[in-house]
Backbone bond lengths (Angstrom), bond angles and torsions (degrees), N, CA, C in turn:
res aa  C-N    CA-C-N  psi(-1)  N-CA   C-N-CA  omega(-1)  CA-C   N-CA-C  phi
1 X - - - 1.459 - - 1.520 109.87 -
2 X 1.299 109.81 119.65 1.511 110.00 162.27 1.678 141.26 -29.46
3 X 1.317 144.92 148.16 1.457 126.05 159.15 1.489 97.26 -68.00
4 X 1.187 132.47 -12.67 1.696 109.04 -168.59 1.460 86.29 -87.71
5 X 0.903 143.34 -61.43 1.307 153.46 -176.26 1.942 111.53 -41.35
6 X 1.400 97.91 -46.55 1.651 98.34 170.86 1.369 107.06 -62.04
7 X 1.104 108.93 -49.41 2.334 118.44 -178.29 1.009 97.20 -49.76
8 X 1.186 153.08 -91.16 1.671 170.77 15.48 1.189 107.55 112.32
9 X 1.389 113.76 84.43 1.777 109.81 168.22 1.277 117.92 -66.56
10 X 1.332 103.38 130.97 2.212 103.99 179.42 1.777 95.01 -118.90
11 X 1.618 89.10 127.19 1.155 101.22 -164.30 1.973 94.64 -100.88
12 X 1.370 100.44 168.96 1.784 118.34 -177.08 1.275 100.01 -154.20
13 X 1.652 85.65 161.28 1.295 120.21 175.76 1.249 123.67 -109.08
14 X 1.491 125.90 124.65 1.439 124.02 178.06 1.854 107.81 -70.18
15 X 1.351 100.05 179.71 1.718 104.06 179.02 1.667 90.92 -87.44
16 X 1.448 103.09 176.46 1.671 93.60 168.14 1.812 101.48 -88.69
17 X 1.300 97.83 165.41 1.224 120.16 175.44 1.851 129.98 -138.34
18 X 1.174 120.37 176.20 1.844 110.31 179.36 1.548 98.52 -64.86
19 X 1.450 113.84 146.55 1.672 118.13 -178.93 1.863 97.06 -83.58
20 X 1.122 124.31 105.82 1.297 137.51 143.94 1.966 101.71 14.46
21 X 1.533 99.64 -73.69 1.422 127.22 -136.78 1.811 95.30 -109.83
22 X 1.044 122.84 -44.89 1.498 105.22 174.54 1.383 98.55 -134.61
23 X 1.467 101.43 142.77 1.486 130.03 -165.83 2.025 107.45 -93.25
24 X 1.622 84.80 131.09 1.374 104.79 -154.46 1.419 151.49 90.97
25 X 1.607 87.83 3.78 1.797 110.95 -164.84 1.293 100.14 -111.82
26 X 1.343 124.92 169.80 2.063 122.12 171.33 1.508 95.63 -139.58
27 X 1.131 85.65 149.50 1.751 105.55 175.67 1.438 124.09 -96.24
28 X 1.055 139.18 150.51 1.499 130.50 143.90 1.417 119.41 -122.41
29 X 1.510 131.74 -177.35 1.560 108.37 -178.52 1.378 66.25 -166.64
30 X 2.043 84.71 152.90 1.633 121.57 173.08 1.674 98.01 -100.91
31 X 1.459 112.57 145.27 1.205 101.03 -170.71 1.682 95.90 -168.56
32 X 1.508 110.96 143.48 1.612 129.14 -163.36 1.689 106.50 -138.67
33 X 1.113 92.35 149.90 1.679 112.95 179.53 1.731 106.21 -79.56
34 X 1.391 108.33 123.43 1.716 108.15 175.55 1.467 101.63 -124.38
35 X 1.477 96.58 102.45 1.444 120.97 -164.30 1.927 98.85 -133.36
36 X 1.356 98.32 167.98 1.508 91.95 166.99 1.723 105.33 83.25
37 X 1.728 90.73 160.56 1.873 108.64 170.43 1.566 104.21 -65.84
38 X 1.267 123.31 -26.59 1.873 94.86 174.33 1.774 85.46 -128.47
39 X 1.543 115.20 98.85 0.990 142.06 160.24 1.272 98.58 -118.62
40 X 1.273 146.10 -14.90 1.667 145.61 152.18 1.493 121.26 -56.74
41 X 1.371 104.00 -51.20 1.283 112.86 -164.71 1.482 83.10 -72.02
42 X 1.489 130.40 -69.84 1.439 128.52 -159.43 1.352 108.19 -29.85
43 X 1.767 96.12 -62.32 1.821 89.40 178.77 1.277 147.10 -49.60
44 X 1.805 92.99 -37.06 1.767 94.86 147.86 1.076 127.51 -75.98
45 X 1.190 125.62 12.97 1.937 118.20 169.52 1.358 96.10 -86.89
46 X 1.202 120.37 -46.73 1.391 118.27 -138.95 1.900 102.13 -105.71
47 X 1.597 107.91 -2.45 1.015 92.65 164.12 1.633 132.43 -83.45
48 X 1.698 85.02 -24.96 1.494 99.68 178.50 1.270 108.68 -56.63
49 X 1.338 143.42 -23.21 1.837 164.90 -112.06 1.783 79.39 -128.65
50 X 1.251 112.94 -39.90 1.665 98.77 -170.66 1.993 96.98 107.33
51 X 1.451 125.45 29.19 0.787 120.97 175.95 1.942 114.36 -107.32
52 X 1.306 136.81 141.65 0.906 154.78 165.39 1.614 113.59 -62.69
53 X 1.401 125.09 153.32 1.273 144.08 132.50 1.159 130.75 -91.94
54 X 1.850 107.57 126.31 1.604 96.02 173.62 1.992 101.74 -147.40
55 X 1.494 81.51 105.16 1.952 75.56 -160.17 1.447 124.58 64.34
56 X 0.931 132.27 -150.69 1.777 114.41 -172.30 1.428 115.22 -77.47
57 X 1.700 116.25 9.43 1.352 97.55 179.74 1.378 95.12 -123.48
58 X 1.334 101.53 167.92 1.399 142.92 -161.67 1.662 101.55 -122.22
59 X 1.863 108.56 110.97 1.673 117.80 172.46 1.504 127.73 -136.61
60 X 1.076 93.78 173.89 1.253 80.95 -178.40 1.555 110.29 -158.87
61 X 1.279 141.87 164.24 1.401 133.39 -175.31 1.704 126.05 -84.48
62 X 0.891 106.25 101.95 1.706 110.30 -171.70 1.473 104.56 -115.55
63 X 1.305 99.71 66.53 1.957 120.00 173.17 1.700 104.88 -79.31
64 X 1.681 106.78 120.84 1.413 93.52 164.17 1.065 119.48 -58.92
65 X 1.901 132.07 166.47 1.599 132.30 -168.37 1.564 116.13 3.39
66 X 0.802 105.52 35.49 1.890 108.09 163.07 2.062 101.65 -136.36
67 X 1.612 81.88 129.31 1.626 97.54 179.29 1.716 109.44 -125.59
68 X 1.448 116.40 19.70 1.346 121.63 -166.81 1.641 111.72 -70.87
69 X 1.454 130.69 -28.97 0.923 130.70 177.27 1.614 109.65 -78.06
70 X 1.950 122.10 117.87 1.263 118.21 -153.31 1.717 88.64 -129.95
71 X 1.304 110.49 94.94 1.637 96.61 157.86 1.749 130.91 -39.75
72 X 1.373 102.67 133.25 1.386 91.61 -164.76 1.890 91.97 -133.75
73 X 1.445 114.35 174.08 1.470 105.40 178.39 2.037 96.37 -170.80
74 X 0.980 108.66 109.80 1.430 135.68 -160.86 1.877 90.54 -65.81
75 X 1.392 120.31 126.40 1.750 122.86 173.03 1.508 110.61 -89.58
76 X 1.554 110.49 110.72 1.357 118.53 -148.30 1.204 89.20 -89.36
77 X 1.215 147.97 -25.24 1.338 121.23 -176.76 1.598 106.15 -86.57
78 X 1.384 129.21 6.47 1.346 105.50 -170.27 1.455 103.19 -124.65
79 X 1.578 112.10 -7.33 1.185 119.26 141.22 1.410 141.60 0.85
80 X 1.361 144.90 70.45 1.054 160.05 134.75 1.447 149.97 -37.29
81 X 1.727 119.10 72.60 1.674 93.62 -150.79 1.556 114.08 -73.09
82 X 1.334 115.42 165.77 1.539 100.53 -176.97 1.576 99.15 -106.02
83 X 1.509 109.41 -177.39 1.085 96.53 -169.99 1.361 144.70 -41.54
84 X 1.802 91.80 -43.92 1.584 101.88 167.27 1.425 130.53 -51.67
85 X 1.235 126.95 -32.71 1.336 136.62 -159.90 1.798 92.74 -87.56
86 X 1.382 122.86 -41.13 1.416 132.51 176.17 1.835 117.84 -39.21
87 X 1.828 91.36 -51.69 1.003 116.16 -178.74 1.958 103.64 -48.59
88 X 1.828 96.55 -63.38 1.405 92.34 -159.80 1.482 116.18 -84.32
89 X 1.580 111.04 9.31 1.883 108.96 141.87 1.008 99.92 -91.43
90 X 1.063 159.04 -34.08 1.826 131.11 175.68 1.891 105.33 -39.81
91 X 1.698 94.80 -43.11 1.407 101.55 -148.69 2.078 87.64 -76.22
92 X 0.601 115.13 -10.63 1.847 115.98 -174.39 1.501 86.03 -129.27
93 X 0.596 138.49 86.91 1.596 159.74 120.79 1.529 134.25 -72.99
94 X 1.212 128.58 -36.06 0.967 147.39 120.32 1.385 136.58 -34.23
95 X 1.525 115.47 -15.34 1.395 131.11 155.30 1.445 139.32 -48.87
96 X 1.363 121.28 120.89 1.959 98.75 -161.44 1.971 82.14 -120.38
97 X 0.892 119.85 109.60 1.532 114.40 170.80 1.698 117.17 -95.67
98 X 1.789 125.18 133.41 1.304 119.00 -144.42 1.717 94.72 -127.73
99 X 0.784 146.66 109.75 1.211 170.45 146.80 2.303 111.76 -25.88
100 X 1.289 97.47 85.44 1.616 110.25 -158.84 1.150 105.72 -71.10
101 X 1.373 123.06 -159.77 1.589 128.02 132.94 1.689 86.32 -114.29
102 X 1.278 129.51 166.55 1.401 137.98 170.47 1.328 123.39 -65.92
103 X 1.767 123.32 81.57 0.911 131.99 -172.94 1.599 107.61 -126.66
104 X 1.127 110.71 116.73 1.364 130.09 -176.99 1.769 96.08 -51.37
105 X 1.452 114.82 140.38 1.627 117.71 164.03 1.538 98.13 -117.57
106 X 1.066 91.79 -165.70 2.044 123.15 171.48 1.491 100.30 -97.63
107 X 1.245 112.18 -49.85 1.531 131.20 -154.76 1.522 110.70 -73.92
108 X 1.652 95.88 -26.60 1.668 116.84 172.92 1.372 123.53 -66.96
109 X 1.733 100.49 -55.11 1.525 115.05 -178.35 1.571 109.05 -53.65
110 X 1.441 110.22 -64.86 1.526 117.69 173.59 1.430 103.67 -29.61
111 X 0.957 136.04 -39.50 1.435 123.01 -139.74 2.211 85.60 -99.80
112 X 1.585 106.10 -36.00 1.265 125.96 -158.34 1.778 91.07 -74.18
113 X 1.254 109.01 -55.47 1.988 118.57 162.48 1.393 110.32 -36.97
114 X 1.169 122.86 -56.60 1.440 121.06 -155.70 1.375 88.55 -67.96
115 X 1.537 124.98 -70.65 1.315 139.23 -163.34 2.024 99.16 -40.84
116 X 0.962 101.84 -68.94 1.838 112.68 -176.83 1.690 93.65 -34.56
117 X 1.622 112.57 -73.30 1.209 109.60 171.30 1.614 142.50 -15.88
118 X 1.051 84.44 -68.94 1.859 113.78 -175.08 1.677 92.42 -61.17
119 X 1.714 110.76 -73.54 1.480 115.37 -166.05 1.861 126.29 -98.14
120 X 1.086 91.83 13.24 2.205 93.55 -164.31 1.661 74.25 -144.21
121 X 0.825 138.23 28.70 1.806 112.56 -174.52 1.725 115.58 -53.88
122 X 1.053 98.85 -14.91 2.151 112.28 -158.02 1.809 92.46 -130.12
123 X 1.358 117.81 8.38 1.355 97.54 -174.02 1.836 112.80 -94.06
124 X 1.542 112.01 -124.12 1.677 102.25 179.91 1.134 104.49 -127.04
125 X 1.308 119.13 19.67 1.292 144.78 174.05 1.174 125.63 -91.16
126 X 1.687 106.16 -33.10 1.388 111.24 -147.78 1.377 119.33 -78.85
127 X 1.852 116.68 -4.09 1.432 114.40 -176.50 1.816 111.99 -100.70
128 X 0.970 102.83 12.17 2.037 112.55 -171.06 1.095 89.88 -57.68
129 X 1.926 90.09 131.18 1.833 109.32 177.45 1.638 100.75 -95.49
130 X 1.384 109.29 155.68 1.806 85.20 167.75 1.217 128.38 -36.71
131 X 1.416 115.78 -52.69 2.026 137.73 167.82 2.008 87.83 -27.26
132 X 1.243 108.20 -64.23 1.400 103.94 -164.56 1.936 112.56 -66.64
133 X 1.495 97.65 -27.72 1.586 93.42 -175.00 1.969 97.61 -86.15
134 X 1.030 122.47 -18.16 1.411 106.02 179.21 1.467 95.17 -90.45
135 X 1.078 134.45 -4.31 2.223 131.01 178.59 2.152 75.76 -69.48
136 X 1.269 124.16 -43.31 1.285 119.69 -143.00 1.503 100.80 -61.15
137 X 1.555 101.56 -47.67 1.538 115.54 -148.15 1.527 98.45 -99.42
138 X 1.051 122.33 -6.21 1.566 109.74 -172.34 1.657 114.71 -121.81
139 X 1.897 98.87 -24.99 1.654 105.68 172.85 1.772 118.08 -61.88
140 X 1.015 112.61 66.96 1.570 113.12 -153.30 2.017 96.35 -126.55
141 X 1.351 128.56 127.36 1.117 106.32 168.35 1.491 87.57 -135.20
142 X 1.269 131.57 83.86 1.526 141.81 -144.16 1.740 92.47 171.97
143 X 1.752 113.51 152.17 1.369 97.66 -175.60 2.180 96.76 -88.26
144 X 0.767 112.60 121.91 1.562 109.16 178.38 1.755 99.94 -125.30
145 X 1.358 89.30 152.45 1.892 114.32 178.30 1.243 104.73 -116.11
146 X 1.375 100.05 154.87 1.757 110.39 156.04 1.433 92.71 -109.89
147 X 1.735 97.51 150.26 1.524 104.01 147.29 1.202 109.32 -151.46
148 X 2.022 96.61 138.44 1.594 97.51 -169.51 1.472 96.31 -116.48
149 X 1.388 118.25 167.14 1.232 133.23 -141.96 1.375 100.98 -142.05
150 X 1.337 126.19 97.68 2.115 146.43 -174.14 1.143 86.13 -97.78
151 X 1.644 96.24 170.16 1.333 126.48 -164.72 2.009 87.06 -108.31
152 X 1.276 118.59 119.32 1.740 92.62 169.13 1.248 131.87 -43.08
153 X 1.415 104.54 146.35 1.803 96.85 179.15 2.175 99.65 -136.53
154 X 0.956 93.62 155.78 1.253 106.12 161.02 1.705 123.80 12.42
155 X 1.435 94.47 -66.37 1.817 113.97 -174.37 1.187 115.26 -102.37
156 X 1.549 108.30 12.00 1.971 117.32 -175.37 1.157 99.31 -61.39
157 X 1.328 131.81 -32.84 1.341 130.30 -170.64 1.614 128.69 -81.24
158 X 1.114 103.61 -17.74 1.620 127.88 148.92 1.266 118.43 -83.18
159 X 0.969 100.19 -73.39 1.691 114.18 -174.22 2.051 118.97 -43.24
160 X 1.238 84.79 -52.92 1.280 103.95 177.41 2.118 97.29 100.83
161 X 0.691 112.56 -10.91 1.675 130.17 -169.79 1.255 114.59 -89.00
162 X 1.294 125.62 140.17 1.818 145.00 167.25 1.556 96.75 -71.76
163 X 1.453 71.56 -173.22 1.790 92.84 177.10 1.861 105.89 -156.86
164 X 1.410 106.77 100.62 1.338 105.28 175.41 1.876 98.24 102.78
165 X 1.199 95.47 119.61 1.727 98.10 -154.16 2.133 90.67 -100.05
166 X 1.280 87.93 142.27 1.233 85.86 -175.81 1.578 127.81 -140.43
167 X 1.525 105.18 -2.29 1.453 122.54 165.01 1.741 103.78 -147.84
168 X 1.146 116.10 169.67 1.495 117.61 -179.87 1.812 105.82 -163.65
169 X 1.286 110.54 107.86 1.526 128.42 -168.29 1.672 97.02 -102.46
170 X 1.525 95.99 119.87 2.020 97.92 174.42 1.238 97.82 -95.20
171 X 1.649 164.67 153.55 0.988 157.75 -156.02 1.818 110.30 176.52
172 X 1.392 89.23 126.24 2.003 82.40 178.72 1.403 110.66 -108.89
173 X 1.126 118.07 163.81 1.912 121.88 -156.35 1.569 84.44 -127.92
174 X 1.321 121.36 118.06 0.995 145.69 -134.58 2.181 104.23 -148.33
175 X 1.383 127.95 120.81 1.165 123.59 -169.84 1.643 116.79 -16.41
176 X 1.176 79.95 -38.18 1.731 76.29 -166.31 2.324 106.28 -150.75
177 X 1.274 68.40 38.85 2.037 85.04 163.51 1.570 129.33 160.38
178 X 0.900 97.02 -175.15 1.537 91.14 176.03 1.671 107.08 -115.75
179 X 1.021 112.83 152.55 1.492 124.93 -152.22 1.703 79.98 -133.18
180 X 1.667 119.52 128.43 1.394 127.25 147.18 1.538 120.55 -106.46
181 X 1.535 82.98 117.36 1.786 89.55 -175.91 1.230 94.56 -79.85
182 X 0.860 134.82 -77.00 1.779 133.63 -163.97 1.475 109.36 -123.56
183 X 1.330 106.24 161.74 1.591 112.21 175.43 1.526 116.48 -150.19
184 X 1.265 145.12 166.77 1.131 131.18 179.99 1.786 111.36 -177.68
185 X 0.897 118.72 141.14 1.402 121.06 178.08 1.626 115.98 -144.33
186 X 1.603 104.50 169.68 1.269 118.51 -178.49 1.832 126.43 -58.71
187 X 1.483 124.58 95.14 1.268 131.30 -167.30 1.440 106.37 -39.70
188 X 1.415 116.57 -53.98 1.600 111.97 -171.85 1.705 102.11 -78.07
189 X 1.136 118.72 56.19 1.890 139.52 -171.97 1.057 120.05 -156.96
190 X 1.756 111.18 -3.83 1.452 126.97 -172.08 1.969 112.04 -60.30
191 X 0.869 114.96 -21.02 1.097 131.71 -171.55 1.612 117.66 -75.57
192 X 1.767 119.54 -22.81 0.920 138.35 161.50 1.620 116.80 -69.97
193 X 1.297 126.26 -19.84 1.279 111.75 -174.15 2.019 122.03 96.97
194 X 1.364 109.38 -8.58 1.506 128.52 -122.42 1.417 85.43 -79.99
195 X 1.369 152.10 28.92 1.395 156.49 162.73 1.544 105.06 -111.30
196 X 1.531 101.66 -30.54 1.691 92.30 166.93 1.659 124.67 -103.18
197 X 1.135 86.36 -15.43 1.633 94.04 160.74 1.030 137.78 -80.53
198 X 1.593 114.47 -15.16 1.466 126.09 149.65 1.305 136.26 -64.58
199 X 1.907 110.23 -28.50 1.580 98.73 160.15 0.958 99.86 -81.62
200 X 1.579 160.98 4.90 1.484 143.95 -150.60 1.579 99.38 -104.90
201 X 1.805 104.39 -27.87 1.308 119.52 144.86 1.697 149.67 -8.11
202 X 1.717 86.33 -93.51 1.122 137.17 149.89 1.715 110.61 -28.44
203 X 1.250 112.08 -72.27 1.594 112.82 -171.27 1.590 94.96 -62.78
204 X 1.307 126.61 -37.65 1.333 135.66 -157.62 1.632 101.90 -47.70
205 X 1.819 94.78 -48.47 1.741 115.88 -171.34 1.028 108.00 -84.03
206 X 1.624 118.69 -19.37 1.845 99.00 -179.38 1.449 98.93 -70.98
207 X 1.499 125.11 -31.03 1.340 117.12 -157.99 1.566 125.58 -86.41
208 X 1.426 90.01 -6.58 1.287 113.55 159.60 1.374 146.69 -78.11
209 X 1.976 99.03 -21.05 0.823 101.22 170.76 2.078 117.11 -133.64
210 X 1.271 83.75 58.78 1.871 119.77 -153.75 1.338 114.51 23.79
211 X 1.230 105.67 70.44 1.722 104.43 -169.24 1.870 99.65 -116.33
212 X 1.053 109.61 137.54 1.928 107.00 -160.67 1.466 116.31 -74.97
213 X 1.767 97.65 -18.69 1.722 101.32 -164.14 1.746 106.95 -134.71
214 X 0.953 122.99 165.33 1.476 139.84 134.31 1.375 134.90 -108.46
215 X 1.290 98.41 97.22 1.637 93.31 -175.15 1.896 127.51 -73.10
216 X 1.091 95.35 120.66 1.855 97.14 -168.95 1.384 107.44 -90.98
217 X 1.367 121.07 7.61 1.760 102.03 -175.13 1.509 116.06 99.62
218 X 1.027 114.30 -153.70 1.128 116.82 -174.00 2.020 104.44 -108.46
219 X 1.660 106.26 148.45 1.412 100.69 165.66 1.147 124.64 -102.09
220 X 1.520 156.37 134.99 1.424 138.13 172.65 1.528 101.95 -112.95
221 X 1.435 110.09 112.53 1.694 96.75 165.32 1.655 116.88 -76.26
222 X 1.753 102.38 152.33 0.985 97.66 -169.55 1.907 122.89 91.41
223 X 0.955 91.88 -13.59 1.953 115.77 -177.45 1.732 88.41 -104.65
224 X 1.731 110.63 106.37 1.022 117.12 152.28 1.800 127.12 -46.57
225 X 1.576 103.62 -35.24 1.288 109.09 -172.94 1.610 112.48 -82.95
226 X 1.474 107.56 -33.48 1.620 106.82 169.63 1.195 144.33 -111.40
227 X 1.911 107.05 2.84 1.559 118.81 178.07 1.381 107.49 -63.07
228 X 1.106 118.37 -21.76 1.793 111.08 -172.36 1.186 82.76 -45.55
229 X 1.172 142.31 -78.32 1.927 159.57 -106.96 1.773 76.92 -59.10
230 X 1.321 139.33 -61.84 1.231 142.69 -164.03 1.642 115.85 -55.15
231 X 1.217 120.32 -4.23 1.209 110.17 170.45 1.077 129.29 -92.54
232 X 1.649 122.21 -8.72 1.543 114.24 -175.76 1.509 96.84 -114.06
233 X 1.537 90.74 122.07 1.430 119.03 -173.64 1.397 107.38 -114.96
234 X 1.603 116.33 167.24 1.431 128.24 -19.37 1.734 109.80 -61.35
235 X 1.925 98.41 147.86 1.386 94.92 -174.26 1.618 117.47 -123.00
236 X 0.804 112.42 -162.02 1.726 101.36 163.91 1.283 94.51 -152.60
237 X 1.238 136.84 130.13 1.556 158.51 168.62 1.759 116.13 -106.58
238 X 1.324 121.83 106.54 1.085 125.78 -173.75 1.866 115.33 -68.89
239 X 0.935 117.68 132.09 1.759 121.51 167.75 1.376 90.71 -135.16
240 X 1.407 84.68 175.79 1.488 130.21 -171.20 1.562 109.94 -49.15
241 X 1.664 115.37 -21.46 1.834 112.15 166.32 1.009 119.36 -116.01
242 X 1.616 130.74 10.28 1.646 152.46 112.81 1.463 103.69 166.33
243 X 1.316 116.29 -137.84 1.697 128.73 178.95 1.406 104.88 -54.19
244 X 1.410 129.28 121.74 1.187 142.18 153.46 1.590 116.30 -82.72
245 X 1.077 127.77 142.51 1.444 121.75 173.47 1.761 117.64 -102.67
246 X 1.075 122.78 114.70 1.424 121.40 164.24 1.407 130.64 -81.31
247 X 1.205 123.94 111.47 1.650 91.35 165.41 1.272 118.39 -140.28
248 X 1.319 124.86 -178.58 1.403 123.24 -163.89 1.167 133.37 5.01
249 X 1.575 107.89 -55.05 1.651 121.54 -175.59 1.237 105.70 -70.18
250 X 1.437 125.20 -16.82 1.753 117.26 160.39 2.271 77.01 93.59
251 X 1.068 98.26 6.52 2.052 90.14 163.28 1.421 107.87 -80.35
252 X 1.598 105.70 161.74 1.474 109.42 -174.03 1.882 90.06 -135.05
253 X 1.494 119.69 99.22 1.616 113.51 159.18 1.632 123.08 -27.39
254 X 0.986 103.03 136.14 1.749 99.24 175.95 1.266 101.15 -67.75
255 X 1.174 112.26 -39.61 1.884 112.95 -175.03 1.506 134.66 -68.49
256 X 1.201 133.33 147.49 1.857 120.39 -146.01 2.135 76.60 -106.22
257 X 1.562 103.92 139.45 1.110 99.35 152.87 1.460 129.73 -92.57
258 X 1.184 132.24 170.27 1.035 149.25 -173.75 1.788 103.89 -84.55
């Protein structure tokens, strides 16, 4: 890759393809190299833009007449869980979550296999070699974390540490939030909730560490796999005249926030 090319993001277009998320539709995506000393800043430009991370590139959905994929990013300080969400930290309570630098394990993949297995078995996911799950976690020139998520044990209280790893959140820290690129946990754990208890997480740490948002990705209503994203309110959902705010009442302001 060029230095003009590192300065100067040149953006592309994929071909279309089958839509992941709703059946009968095709996708295409715009998508850039985040390489280089301001490969940070880019990512925060372009996340605010409604753009994704996935390893060094940077995408985003550029579907002809389809606008269903809606960046969305949860307002952590105003954040409220409702009952349900209460419930499923009561129910992970016992949870010790550890704050990494992005270092690929053994102990990770297994856990990253089972999950693909159990829930993506047929998806574009489903053939990652370890080689391919450490390209995931380490191709990063952006500041990104792991955090893995033990069961308490004994010495958690010293240690600060679990015992027996049971979810693992890759996540980038971003001007002003935390951004979850991927997440994944232990299938025979399904019962915990532990994909929603990880953003419940997540907001926990932006607010901890005064950061305004959590960015969840994109929402699709109607997408079994991504309508959850719409329940943790208040939210802000980006369109076409910028951040919209949602909250509780499921209202959307005419006015774009800042």
């Amino acid at each position: 890759m060029t230095q003009h090319s590192r300065d100067t993001p040149q953006f592309y277009l994929t071909a279309p393809s089958p839509c992941p998320y709703l059946p009968g539709r095709h996708e295409r995506k715009v998508f850039t190299h985040l390489v280089g000393d301001k490969a940070g800043d880019l990512n925060d430009l372009l996340t605010h833009g409604g753009f994704r991370r996935s390893q060094s590139i940077a995408y985003r959905p550029a579907c002809d007449q389809c606008r269903a994929c809606v960046s969305v990013r949860v307002i952590a300080n105003e954040f409220r869980p409702s009952r349900n969400f209460r419930k499923i930290l009561a129910r992970n309570a016992d949870i010790v979550g550890e704050q990494r630098s992005p270092m690929p394990t053994s102990e990770q993949y297994s856990v990253f296999r089972a999950y693909l297995d159990h829930r993506h078995r047929h998806g574009g996911m489903a053939d990652m070699t370890v080689l391919d799950y450490a390209m995931m976690v380490e191709d990063s020139h952006v500041e990104t974390r792991i955090i893995e998520y033990r069961k308490r044990g004994i010495d958690s209280g010293i240690t600060g540490r679990g015992e027996g790893l049971v979810a693992v959140a890759l996540s980038d820290v971003l001007s002003d939030g935390l951004s979850m690129v991927y997440s994944f946990f232990e299938p025979s754990e399904e019962s915990r909730s532990l994909g929603t208890f990880m953003i419940l997480d997540h907001i926990t740490r932006a607010r901890r560490l005064g950061l305004p948002y959590v960015y969840l990705g994109y929402w699709i209503e109607g997408s079994r796999k991504m309508d959850y994203k719409g329940r943790f309110l208040p939210q802000q959902r980006l369109a076409p005249s910028g951040w919209l705010r949602v909250d509780a009442t499921g209202e959307v302001p005419s006015e774009p926030q800042d």
